[in-house]
DOPAZA-956024 format. One line per field, with one value per residue (C-alpha): residue in three letters; x, y, z. Coordinates in Angstrom, 2 decimals, decimal comma, padded with zeros to 5 digits. Layout:
BEGIN
r = ALA / ... .
x = X / ... .
y = Y / ... .
z = Z / ... .
! end
This chain:
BEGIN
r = UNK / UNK / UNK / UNK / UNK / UNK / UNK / UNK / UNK / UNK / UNK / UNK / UNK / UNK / UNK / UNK / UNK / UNK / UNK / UNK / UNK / UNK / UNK / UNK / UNK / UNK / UNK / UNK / UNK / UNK / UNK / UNK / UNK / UNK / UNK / UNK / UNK / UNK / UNK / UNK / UNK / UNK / UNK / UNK / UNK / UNK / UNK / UNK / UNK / UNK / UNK / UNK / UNK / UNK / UNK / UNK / UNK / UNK / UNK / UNK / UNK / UNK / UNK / UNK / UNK / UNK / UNK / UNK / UNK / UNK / UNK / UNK / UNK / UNK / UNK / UNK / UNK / UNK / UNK / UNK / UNK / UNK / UNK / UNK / UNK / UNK / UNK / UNK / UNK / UNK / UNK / UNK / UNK / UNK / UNK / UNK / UNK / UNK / UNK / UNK / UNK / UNK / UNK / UNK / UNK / UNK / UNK / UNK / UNK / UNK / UNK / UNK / UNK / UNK / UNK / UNK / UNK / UNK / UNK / UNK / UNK / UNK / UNK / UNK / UNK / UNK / UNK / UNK / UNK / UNK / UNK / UNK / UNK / UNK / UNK / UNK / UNK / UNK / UNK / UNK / UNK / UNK / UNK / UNK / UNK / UNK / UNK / UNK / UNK / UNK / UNK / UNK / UNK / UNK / UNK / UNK / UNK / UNK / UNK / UNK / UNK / UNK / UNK / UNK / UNK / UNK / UNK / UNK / UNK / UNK / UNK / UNK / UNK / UNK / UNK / UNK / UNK / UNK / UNK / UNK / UNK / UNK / UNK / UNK / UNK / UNK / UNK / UNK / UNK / UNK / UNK / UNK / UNK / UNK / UNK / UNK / UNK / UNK / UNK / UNK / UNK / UNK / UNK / UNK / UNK / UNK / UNK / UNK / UNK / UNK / UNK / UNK / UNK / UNK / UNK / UNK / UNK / UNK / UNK / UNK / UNK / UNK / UNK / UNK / UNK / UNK / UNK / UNK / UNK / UNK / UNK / UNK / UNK / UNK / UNK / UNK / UNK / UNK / UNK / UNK / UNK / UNK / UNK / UNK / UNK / UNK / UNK / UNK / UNK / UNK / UNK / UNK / UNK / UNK / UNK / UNK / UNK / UNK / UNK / UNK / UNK / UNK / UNK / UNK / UNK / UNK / UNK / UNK / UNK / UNK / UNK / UNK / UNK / UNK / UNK / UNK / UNK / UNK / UNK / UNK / UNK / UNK / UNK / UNK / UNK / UNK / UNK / UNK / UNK / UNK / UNK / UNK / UNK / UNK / UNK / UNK / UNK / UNK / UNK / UNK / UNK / UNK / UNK / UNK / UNK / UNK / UNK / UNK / UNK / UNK / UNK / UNK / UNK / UNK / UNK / UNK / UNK / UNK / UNK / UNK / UNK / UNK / UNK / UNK / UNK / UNK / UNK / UNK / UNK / UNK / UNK / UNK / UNK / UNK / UNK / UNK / UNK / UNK / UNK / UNK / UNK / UNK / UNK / UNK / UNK / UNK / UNK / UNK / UNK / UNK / UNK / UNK / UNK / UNK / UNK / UNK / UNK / UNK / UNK / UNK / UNK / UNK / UNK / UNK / UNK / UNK / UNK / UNK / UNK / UNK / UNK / UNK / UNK / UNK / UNK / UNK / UNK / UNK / UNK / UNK / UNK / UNK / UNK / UNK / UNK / UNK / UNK / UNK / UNK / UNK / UNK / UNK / UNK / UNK / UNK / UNK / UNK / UNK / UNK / UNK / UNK / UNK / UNK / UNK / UNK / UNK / UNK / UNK / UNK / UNK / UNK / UNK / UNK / UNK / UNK / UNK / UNK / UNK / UNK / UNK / UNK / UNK / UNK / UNK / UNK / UNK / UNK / UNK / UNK / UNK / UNK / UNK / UNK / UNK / UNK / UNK / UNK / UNK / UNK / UNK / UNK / UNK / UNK / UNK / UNK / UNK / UNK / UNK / UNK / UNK / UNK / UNK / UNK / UNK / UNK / UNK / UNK / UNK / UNK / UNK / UNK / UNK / UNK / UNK / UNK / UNK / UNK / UNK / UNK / UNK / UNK / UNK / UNK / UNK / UNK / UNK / UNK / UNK / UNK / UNK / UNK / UNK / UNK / UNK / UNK / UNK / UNK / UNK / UNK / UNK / UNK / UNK / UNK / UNK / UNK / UNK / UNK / UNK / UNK / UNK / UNK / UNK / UNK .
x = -161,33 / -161,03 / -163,52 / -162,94 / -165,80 / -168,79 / -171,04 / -173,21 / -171,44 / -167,77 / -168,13 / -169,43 / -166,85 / -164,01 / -165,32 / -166,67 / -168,94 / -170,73 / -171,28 / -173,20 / -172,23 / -171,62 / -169,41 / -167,16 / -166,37 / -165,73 / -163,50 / -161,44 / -161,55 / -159,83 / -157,48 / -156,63 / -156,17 / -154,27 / -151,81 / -151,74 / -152,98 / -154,94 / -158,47 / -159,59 / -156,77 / -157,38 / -159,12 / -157,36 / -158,08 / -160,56 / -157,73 / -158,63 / -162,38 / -164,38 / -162,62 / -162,14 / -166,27 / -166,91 / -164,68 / -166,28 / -169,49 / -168,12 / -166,94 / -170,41 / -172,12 / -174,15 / -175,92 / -174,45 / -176,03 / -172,98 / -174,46 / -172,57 / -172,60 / -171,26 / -168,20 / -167,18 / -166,05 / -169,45 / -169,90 / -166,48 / -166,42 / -168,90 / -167,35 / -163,92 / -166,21 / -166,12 / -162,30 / -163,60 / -165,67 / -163,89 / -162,65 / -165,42 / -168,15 / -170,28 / -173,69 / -176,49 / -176,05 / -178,55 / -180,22 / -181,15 / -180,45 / -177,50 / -178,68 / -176,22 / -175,85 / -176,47 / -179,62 / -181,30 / -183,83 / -185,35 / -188,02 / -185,67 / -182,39 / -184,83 / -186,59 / -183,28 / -181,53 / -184,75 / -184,37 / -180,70 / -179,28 / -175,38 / -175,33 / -176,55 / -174,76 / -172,65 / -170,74 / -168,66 / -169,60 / -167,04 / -166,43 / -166,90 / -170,08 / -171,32 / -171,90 / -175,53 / -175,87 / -178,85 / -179,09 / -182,66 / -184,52 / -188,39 / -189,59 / -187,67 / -190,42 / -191,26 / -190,81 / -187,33 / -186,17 / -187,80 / -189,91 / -193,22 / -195,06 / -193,86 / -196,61 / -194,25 / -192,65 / -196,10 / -197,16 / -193,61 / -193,81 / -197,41 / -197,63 / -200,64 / -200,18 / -200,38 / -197,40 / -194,04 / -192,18 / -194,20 / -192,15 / -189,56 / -187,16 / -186,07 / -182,21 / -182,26 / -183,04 / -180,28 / -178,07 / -178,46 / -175,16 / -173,63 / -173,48 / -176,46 / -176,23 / -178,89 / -177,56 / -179,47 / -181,49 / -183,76 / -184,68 / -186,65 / -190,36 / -191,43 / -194,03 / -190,79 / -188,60 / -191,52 / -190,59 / -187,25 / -188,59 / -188,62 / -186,13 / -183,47 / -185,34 / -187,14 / -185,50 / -188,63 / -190,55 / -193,45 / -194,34 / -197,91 / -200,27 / -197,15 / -195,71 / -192,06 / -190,32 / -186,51 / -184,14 / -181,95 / -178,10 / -177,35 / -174,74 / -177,07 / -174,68 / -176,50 / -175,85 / -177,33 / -176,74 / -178,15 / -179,37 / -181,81 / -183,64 / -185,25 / -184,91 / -186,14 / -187,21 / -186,33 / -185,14 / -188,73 / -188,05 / -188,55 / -185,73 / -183,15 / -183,79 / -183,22 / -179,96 / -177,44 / -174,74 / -174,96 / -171,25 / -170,85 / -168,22 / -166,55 / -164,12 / -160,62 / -159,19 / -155,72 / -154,43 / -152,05 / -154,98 / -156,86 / -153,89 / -152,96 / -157,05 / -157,14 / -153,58 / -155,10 / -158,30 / -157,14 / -157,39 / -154,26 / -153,53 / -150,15 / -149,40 / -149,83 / -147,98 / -144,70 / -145,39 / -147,13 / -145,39 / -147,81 / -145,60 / -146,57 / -147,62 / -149,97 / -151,66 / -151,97 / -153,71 / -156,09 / -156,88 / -157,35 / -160,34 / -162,30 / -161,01 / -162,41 / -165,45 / -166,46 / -166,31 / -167,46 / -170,73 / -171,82 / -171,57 / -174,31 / -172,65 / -175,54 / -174,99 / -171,35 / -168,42 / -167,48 / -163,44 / -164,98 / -164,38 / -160,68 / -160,32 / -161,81 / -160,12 / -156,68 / -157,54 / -158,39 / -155,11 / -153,16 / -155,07 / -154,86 / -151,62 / -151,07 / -153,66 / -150,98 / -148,72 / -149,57 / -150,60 / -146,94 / -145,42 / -143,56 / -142,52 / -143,01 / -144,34 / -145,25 / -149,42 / -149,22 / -150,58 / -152,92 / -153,90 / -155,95 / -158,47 / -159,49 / -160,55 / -163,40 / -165,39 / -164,43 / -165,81 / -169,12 / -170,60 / -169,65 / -170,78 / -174,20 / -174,49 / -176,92 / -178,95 / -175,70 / -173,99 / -176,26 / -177,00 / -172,67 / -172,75 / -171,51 / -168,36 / -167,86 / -167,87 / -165,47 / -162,96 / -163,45 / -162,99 / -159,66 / -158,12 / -159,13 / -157,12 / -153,79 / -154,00 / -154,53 / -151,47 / -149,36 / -149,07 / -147,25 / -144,99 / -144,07 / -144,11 / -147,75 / -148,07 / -150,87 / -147,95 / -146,17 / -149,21 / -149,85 / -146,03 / -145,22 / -142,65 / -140,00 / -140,47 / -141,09 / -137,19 / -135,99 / -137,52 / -137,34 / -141,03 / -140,02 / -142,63 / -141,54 / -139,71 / -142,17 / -145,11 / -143,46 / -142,57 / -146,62 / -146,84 / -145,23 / -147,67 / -145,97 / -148,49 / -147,94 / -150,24 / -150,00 / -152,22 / -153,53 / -152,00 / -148,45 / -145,21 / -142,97 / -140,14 / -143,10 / -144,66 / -140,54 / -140,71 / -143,18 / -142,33 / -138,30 / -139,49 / -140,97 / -138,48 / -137,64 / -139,56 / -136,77 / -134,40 / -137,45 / -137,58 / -133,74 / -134,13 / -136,74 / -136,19 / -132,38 / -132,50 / -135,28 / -134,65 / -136,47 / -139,28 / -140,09 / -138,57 / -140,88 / -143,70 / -143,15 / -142,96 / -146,43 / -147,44 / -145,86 / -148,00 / -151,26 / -150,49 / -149,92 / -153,10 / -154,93 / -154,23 / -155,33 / -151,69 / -151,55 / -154,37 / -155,45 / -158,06 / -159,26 / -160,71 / -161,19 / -158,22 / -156,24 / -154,44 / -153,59 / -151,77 / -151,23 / -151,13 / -153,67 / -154,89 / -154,37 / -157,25 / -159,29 / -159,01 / -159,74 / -162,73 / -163,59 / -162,63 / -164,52 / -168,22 / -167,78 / -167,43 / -170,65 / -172,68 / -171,27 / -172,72 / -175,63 / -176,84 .
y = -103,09 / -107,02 / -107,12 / -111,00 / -111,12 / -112,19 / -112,76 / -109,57 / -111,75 / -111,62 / -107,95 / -107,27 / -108,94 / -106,71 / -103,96 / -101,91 / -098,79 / -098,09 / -093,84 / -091,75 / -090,69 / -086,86 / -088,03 / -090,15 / -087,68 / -085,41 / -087,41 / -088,34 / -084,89 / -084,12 / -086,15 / -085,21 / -081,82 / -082,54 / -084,24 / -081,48 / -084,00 / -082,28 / -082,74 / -082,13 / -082,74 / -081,55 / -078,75 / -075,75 / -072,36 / -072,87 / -073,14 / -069,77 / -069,88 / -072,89 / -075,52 / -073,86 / -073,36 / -076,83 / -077,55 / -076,19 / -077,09 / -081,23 / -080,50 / -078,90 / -081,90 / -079,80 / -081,20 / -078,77 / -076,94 / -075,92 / -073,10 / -071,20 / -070,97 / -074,06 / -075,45 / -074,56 / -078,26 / -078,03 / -082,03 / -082,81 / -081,02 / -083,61 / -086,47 / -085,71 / -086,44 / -090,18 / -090,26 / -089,17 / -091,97 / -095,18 / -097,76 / -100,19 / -100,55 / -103,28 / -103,77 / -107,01 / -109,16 / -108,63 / -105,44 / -102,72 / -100,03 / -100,64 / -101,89 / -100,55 / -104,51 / -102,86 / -100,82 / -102,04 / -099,39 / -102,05 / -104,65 / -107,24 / -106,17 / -106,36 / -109,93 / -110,92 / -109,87 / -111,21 / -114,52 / -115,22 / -112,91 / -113,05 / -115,56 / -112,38 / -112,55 / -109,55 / -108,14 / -105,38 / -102,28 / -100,04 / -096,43 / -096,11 / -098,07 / -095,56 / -092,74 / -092,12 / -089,02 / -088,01 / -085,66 / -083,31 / -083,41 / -082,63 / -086,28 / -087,07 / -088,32 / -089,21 / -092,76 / -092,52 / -090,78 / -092,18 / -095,13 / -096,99 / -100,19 / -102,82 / -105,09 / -108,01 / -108,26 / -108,59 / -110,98 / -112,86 / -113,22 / -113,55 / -110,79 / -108,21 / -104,51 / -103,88 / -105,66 / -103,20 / -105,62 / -104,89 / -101,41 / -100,88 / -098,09 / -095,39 / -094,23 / -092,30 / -094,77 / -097,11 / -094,57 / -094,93 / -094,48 / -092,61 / -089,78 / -088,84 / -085,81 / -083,76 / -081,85 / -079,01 / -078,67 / -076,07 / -078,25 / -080,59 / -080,19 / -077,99 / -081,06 / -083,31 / -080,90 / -080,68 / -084,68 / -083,83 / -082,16 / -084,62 / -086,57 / -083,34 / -082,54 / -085,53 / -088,54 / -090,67 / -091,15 / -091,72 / -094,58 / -094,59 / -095,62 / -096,44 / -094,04 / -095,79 / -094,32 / -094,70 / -092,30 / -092,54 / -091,63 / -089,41 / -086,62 / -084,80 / -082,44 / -080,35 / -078,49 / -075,44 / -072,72 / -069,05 / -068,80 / -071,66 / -069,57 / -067,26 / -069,07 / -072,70 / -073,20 / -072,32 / -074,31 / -073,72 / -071,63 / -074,08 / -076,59 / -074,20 / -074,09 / -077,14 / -077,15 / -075,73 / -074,32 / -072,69 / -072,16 / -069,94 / -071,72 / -069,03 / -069,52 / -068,98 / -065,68 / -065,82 / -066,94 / -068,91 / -071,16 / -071,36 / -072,61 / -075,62 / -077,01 / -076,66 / -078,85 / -081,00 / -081,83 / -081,65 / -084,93 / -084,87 / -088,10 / -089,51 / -089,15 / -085,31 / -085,46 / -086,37 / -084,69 / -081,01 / -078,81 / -075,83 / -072,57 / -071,15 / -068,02 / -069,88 / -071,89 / -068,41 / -066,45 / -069,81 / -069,20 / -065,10 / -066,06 / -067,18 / -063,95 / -061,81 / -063,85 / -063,52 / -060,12 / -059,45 / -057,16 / -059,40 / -062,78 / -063,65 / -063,42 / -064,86 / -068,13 / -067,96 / -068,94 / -072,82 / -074,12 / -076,40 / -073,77 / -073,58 / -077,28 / -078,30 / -075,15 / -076,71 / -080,24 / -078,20 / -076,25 / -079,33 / -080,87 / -078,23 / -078,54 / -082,34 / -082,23 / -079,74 / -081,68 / -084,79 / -082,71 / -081,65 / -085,06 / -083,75 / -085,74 / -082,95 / -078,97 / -076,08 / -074,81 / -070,98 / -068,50 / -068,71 / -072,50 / -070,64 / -070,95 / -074,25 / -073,21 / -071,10 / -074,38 / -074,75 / -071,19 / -071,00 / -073,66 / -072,81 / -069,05 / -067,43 / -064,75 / -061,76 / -059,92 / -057,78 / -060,78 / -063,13 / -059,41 / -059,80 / -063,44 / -066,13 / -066,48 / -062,81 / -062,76 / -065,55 / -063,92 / -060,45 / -062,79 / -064,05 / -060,13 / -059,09 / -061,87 / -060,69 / -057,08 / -058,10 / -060,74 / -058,49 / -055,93 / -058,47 / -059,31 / -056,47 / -052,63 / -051,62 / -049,60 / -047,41 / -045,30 / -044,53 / -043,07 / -040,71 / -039,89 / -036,36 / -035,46 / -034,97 / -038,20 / -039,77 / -038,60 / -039,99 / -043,47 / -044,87 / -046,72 / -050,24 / -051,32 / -048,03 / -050,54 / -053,15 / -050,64 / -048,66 / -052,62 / -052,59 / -048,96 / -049,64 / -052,17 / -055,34 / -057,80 / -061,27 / -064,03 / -067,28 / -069,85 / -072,64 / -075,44 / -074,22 / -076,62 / -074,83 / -073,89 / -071,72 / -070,60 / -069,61 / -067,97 / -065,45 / -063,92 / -063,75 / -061,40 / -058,60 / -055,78 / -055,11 / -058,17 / -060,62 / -058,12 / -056,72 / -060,09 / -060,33 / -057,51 / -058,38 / -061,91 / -062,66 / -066,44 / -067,43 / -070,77 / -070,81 / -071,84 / -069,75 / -067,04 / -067,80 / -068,03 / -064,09 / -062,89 / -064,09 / -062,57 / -059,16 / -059,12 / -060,22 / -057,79 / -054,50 / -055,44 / -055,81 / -052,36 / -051,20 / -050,56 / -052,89 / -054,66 / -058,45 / -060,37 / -063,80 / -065,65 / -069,38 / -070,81 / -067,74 / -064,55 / -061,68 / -058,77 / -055,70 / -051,94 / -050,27 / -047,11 / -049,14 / -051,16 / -048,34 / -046,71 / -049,97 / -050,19 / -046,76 / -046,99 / -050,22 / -048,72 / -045,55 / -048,01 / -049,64 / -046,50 / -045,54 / -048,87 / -048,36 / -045,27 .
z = 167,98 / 166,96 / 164,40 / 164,94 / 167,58 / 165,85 / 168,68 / 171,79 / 174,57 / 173,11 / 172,71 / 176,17 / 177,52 / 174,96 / 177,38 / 174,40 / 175,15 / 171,82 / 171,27 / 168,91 / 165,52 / 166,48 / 170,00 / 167,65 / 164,83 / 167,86 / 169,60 / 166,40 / 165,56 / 168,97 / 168,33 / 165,24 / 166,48 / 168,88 / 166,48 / 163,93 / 161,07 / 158,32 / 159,23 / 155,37 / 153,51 / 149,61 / 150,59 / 149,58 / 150,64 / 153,45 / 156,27 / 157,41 / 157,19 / 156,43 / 158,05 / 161,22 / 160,98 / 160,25 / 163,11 / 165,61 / 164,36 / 165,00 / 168,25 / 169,20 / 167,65 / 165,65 / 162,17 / 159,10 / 156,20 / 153,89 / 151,71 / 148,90 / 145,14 / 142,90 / 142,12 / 146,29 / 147,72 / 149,72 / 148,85 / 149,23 / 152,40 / 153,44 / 151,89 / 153,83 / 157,43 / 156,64 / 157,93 / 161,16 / 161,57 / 163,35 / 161,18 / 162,18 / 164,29 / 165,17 / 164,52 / 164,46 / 161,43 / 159,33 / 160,13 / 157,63 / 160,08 / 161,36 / 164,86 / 167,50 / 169,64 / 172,44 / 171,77 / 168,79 / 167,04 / 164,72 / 165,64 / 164,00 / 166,07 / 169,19 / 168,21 / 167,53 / 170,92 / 172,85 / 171,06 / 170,84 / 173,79 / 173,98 / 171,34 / 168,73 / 165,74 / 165,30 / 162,08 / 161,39 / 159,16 / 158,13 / 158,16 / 154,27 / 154,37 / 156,87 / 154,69 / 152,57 / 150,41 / 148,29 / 145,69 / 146,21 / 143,24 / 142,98 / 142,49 / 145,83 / 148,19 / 151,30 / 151,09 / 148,95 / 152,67 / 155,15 / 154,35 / 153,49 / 154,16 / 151,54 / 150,41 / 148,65 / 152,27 / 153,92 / 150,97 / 151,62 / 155,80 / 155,26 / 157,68 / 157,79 / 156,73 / 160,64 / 161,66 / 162,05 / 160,05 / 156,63 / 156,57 / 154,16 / 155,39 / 153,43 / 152,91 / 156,15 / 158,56 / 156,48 / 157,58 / 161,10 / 162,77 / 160,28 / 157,94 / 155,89 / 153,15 / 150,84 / 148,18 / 147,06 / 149,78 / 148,38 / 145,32 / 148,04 / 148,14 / 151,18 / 152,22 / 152,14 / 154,06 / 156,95 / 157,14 / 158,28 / 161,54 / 164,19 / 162,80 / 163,22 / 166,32 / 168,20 / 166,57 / 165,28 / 162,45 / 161,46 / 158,44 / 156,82 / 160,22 / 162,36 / 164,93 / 165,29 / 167,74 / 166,35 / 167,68 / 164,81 / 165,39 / 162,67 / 161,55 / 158,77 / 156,29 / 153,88 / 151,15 / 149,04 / 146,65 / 147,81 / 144,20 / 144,82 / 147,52 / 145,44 / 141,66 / 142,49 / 145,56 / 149,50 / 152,83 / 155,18 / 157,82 / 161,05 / 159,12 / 158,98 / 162,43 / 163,48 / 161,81 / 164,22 / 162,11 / 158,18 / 157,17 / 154,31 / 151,59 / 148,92 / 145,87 / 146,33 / 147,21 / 145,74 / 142,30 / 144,55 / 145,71 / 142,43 / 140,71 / 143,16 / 143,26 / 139,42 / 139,05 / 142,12 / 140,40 / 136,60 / 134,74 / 132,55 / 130,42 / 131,46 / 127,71 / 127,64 / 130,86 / 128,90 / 125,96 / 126,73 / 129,03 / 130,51 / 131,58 / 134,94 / 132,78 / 131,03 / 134,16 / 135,27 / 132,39 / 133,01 / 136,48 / 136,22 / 133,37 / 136,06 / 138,37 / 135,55 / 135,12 / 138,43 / 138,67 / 135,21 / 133,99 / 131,83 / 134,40 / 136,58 / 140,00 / 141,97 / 139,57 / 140,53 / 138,27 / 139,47 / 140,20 / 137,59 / 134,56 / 135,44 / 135,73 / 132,37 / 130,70 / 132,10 / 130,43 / 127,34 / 126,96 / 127,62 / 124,44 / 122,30 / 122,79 / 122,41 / 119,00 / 117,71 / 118,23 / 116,89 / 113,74 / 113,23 / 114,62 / 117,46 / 120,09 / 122,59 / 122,75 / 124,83 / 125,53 / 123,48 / 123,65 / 120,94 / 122,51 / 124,96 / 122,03 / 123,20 / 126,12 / 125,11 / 125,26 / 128,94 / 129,65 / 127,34 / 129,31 / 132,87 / 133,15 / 133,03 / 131,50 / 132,51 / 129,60 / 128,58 / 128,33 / 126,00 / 123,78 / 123,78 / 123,18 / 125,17 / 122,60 / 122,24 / 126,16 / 126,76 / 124,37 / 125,94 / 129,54 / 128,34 / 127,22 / 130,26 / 132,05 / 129,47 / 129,81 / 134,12 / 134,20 / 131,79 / 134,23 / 136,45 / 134,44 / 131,92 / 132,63 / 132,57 / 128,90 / 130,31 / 132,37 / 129,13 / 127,32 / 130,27 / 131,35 / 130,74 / 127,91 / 131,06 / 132,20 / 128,27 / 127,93 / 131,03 / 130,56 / 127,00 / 126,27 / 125,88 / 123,38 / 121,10 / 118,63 / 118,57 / 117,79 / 115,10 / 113,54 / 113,15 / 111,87 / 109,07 / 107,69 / 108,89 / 110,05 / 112,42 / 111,35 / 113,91 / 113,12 / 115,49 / 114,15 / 112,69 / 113,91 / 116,67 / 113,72 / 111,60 / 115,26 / 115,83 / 112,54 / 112,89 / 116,11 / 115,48 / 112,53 / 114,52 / 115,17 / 118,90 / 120,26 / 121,34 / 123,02 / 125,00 / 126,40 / 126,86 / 128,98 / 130,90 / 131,52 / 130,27 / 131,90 / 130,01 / 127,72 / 124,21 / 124,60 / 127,30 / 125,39 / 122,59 / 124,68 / 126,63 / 123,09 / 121,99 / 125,18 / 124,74 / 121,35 / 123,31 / 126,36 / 123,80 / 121,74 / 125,29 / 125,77 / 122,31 / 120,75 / 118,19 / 116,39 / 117,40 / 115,16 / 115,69 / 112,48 / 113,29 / 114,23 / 113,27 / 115,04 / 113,37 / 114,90 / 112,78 / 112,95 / 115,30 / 112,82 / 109,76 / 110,89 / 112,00 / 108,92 / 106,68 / 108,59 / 108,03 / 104,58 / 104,03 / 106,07 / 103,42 / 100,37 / 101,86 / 102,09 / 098,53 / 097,54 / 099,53 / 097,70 .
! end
């Protein structure tokens, strides 16, 4: 369109036929289709499932409710609709709702047509200006939405409380013409909600004394979280049914998925860019905490375990490793192992737990999270230790136990002590020493460079204490690894000396 028409008369004679909101997402949508463009680009995961939903749901015109536990792109999703509006439309200068030139809703777009006819000023709004979104909240009321009678305008015009042009309208009807979204639908008063009837259904409101018939043009998105329906509040029945399609959002099914959002969405300084490098193994131990989390006992699954956890864990690890670094004045280092300390932060606040879970404690839980995701990931990558401890003597001799070596390094009393902060030469130090350990990763991976050498060997020590073969202890920003039965019996030793006492 030439947004350089600024008048109803030039624009009639363009030859431009205004249309509704939901006809011109479709028909961009169509074309967009047709094109094979990416209809929501950024969203990852949903090709197979949500966006085909949300698809059809345009193309049938239909208003949305997007419903599925946090930290699912259900706002976003929303958010993305705006590039399927047109670049501009047209609408009378100076009205608050957006008055299509053509058909104006308002009593001011009418006065103004009446009065001025072709010569009706016109402006043009654009797509990003055509998008309203409110977040439901309990103090949200009816006026916030829709509208009420202003008494400073009346006072101003010097117009009585009767007059249509006394009303103030509400972010709804400012949306007219566009896209209007409530978050959290179930967190909106059910006497608020019963507001939203005939505008979903009939198309006019109703302000204080004044029935104002506005057929508002309006794609209404909506979000919610099935936990709200039974913890905080609920969507009333006869809404939910005038909303013609409820597309069910989920968290991503493969690692694959999980890992390109998280490095999507990641904040990452450009400094730590250059100076901390994060291993593939490491972005993946990240990922599988939330795996575990969501299918942990002690995890509130109806709460859900938010993309969110992942991404702030990611910006932790990176940090960790940069605050090391800076420490030791290196120019440059790799995210450990043992880094994956400074991501307990990231996980404490993101999960809820269930009663097992806070008797566990939310730090005991996000540790036990994170050697779940090591003994799960270590199975990819190194032979699983489990099938040596149940392999039959015929099968023992036939296949050497790789981690043999390593494990008897331990039983002799020979302990590994890594510590948070040490420089990459001491971190070097302390893993070359253990018997067995750096040809176990030559054989396994014989391309791998230093670092990554380095960092397979922390991992090997992580993976066997995972599976109980050696001992792992965490003490502040410590990790010890030591021999499995020589800390059983200390502790043994140490609860008898405590009886003794107690007696």
């Amino acid at each position: 369109m030439n947004t350089n028409i600024r008048t109803l008369g030039e624009l009639k004679k363009s030859g431009y036929k205004p249309k509704t909101v939901k006809e011109e997402i479709r028909q961009n949508l169509i074309r967009k289709l047709q094109q094979k463009e990416n209809t929501f680009p950024g969203i990852i995961g949903y090709d197979d499932t949500v966006i085909p939903d949300t698809e059809r749901a345009l193309l049938s015109r239909h208003n949305i409710l997007f419903l599925g536990l946090r930290g699912q792109a259900k706002t976003r999703m929303a958010r993305q609709m705006i590039e399927l509006l047109d670049e501009y439309i047209p609408v009378i200068a100076g009205s608050e709702v957006n008055d299509n030139p053509f058909e104006p809703l308002s009593r001011y777009g009418r006065d103004l047509v009446a009065e001025k006819g072709d010569q009706t000023p016109i402006e043009w709004l654009s797509r990003d200006a055509r998008y309203g979104e409110k977040l439901a909240t309990p103090d949200v009321s009816v006026a916030d939405l829709i509208g009420d009678i202003d008494p400073i305008k009346a006072a101003n015009l010097k117009l009585s409380y009767a007059d249509e042009r006394v009303i103030h309208f509400g972010i709804i009807p400012r949306s007219n013409r566009g896209i209007f979204v409530i978050n959290e639908l179930p967190d909106l008063q059910a006497r608020i909600q019963v507001a939203l009837f005939n505008i979903l259904q009939e198309g006019d409101i109703q302000i204080r004394g004044f029935k104002v018939r506005m057929p508002l043009d309006i794609l209404f998105v909506f979000t919610a979280n099935p936990e709200d329906y039974t913890n905080r509040g609920a969507i009333v029945t006869p809404l939910k049914d005038r909303i013609e399609s409820q597309i069910v959002t989920h968290y991503p099914k493969t690692v694959e998925n999980s890992l390109l959002i998280t490095e999507q969405e990641a904040d990452v300084h450009d400094e730590q860019k250059g100076k901390v490098h994060l291993s593939d193994l490491v972005k993946r131990l990240i990922e599988q905490v939330a795996f575990e989390a969501r299918n942990s006992e002690y995890v509130d699954k109806k709460s859900g375990v938010s993309a969110r956890l992942t991404i702030a864990a990611y910006e932790n690890a990176v940090s960790a490793g940069e605050r090391r670094a800076i420490i030791n004045k290196e120019k440059e280092t790799h995210v450990r192992i043992a880094d994956l300390q400074g991501i307990v932060p990231a996980i404490t606040g993101k999960i809820e737990l269930v009663y097992e879970g806070e008797q566990e404690g939310p730090l005991q839980v996000a540790f036990n999270l994170l050697d779940k995701a090591m003994r799960t990931l270590f199975a990819n990558y190194f032979p699983n230790p489990d099938s040596f401890k149940k392999r039959s003597k015929q099968a023992a001799a036939a296949q050497e136990n790789p981690y043999r070596t390593v494990i008897q390094w331990f039983d002799k009393g020979n302990t590994v002590n890594l510590l948070q902060d040490v420089s990459d030469k001491q971190y070097e130090t302390a893993l070359q020493k253990v018997d067995g350990l750096k040809d176990l990763i030559k054989t396994k991976f014989p391309h791998t460079n230093g670092k990554e050498q380095l960092l397979l060997m922390e991992f090997v020590l992580h993976g066997l204490a995972a599976y109980s073969l050696i001992s792992k202890k965490m003490v502040e920003n410590e990790t010890r690894f030591s021999d499995l039965l020589g800390t059983m019996m200390n502790f043994t030793m140490g609860n008898e000396e405590q009886e003794e006492d107690t007696f």
